[in-house]
C-alpha positions as CSV (number, residue, x, y, z in Angstrom):
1,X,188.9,131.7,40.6
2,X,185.9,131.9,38.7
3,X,185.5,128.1,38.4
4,X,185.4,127.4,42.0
5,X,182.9,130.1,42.3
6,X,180.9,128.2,40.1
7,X,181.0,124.8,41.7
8,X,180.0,126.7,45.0
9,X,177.2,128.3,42.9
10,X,176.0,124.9,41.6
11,X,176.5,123.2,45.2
12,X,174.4,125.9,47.4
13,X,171.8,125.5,44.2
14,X,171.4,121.7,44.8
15,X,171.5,121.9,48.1
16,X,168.8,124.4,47.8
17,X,166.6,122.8,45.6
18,X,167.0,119.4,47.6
19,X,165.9,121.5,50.9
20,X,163.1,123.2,48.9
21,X,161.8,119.7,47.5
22,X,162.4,118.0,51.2
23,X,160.3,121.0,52.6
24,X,157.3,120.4,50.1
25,X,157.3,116.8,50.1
26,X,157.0,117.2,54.1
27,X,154.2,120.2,54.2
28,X,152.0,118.1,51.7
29,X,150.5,115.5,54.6
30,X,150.0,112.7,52.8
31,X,149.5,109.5,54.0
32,X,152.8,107.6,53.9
33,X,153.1,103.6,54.5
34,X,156.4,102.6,56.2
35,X,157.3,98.9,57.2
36,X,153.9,97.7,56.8
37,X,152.0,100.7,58.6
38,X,150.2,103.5,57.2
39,X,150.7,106.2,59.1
40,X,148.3,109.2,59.2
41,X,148.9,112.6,57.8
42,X,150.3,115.3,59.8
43,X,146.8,117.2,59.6
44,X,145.0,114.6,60.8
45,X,144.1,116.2,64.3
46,X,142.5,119.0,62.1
47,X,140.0,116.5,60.2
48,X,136.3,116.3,61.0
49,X,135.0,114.0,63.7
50,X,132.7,111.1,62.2
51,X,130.1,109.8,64.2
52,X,129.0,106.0,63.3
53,X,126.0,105.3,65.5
54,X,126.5,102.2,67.7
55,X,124.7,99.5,66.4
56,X,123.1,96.5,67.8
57,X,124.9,94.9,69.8
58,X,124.5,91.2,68.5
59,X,125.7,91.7,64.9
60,X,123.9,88.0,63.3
61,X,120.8,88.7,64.8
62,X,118.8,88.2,61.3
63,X,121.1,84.8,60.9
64,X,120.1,84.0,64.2
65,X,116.4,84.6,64.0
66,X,116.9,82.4,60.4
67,X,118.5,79.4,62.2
68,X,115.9,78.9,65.1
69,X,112.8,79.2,62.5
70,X,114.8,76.4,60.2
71,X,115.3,74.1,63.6
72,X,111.6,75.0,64.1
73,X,110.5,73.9,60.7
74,X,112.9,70.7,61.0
75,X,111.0,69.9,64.6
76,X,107.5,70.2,63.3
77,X,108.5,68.2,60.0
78,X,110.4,65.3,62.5
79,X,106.6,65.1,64.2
């Protein structure tokens, strides 16, 4: 009798400590990565809004502005 009651004691014990350990590992929200995505933590609706201001909106303006005074040089050396 006392044997049984010890495998039942052991049993609820891992079952307990697996349900504790299952409970922490999903109340931690942390990023997790599953078939290629990441996913977001569960507290992610709680998280700061960040503002990036828009920015211009042709992004190789400076390489733009570089090539047309190079094809202006190159004209004015052709002459």
């Amino acid at each position: 009798m006392e044997n049984k009651m010890n495998t039942q004691w052991i049993t609820r014990g891992t079952i307990g400590t697996l349900a504790f350990a299952a409970l922490l590992a999903t109340s931690t929200g942390c990023q997790v990565s599953l078939n290629g995505q990441t996913l977001p933590s569960p507290h992610y609706l709680q998280d700061d809004v960040q503002y990036f201001p828009a920015g211009p909106e042709f992004k190789l303006s400076r390489e733009a502005a570089a090539l047309q005074a190079a094809r202006a040089e190159e004209k004015r050396n052709q002459r």
